[in-house]
C-alpha positions as CSV (number, residue, x, y, z in Angstrom):
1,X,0.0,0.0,0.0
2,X,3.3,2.3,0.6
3,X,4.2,1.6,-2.5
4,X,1.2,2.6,-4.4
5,X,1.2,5.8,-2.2
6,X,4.0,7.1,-3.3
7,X,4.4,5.8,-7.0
8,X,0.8,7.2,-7.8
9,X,2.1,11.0,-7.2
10,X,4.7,10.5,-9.4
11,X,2.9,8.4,-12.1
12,X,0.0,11.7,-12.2
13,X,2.6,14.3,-12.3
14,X,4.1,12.8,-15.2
15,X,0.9,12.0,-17.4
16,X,-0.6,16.0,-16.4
17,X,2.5,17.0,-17.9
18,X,1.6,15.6,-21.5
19,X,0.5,18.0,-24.6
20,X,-0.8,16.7,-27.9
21,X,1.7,17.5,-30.5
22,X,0.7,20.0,-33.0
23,X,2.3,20.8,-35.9
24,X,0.2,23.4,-36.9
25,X,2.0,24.9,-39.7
26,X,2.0,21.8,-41.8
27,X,-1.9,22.3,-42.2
28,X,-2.2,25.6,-43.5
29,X,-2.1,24.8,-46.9
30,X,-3.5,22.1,-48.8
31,X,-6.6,20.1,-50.0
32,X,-8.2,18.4,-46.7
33,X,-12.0,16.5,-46.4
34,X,-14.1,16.7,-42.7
35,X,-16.7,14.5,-42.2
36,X,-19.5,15.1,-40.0
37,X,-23.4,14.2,-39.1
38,X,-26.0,15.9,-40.5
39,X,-29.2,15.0,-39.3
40,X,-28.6,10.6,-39.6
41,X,-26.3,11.0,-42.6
42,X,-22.7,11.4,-42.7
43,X,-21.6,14.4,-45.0
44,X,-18.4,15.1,-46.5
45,X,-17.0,18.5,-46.8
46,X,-13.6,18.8,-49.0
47,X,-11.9,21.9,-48.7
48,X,-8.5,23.5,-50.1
49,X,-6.8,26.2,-47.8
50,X,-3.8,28.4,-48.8
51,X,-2.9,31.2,-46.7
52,X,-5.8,33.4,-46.8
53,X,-8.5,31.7,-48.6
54,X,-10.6,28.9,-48.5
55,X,-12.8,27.2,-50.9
56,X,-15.5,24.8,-49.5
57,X,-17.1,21.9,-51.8
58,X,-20.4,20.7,-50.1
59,X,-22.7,18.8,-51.5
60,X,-21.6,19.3,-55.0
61,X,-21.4,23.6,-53.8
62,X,-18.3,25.7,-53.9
63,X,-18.1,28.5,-51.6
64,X,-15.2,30.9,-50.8
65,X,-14.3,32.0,-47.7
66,X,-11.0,34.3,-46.2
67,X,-8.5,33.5,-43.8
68,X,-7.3,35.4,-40.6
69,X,-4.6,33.7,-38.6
70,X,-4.5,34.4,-35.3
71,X,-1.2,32.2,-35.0
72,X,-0.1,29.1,-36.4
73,X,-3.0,26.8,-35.0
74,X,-6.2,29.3,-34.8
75,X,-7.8,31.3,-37.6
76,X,-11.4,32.9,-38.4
77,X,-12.6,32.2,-41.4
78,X,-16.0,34.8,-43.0
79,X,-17.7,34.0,-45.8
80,X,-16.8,36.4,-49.0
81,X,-20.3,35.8,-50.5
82,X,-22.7,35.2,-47.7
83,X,-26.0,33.9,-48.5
84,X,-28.3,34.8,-45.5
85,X,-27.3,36.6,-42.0
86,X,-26.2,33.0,-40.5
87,X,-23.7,32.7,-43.1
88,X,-22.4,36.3,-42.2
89,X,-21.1,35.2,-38.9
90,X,-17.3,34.4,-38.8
91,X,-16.0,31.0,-37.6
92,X,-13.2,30.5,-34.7
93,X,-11.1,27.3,-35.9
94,X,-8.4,26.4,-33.7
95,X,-6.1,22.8,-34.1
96,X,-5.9,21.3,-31.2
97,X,-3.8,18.5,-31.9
98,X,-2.3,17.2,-35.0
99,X,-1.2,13.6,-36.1
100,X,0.6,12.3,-39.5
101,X,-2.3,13.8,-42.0
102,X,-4.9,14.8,-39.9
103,X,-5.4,16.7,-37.0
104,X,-8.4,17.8,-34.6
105,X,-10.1,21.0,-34.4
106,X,-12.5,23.1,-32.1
107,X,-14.5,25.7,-34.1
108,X,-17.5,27.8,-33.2
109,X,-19.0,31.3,-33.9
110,X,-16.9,34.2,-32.9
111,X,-18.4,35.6,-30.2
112,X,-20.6,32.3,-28.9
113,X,-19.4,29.7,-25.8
114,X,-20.5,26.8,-28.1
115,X,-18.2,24.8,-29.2
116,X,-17.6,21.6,-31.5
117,X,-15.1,19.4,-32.8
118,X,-14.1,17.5,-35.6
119,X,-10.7,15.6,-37.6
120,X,-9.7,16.8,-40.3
121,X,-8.0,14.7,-43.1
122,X,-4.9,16.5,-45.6
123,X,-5.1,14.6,-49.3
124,X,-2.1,13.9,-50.9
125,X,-0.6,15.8,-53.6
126,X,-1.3,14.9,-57.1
């Protein structure tokens, strides 16, 4: 029981001291595809990001948006060409780990304390 005492302490330091990696840069540019549930189907968005644009294909749908980085892992994205005044609110984005071709994201509207997240997926070169 002594031993479990005073291994336990030591054994919680170390694992609260763990980050995710994230290599934040190596996703700013690219083609990348997000799946997520929409109503009981499962919807794929595919995307391709440089810099400071954005252009969304959904459901057969392009739309543009800009980029404004924050830092290397958080940017707000706003629609160029809104459609309606919910498409008009900007987007907080921020990577929250990455791993080999994907990473994981937390996104919401600027301004608003909900939240989501989601994996998204970088597609190889041609």
């Amino acid at each position: 029981m002594r031993l479990i005492t005073s291994v336990l302490p030591v054994f919680l330091l170390l694992t609260s001291c763990f980050s995710s990696e994230r290599n934040c840069a190596d996703f700013k540019n690219g083609t990348f595809s997000f799946e997520a549930l929409i109503g009981t189907e499962i919807e794929t968005t595919t995307f391709f990001r440089n810099d400071s644009i954005e252009i969304d294909y959904f459901r057969g749908v392009a739309d543009t948006s800009s980029i404004r980085w924050i830092n290397d892992c958080e940017y707000v994205v706003t629609k160029i060409h809104p459609k309606n005044m919910a498409e008009k609110k900007a987007v907080h984005i921020k990577i929250i780990a990455t791993e080999g071709d994907s990473y994981t994201f937390e996104y919401g509207i600027v301004g608003k304390a909900k939240k989501q997240r989601g994996t998204a997926v970088k597609s190889k070169p041609l």
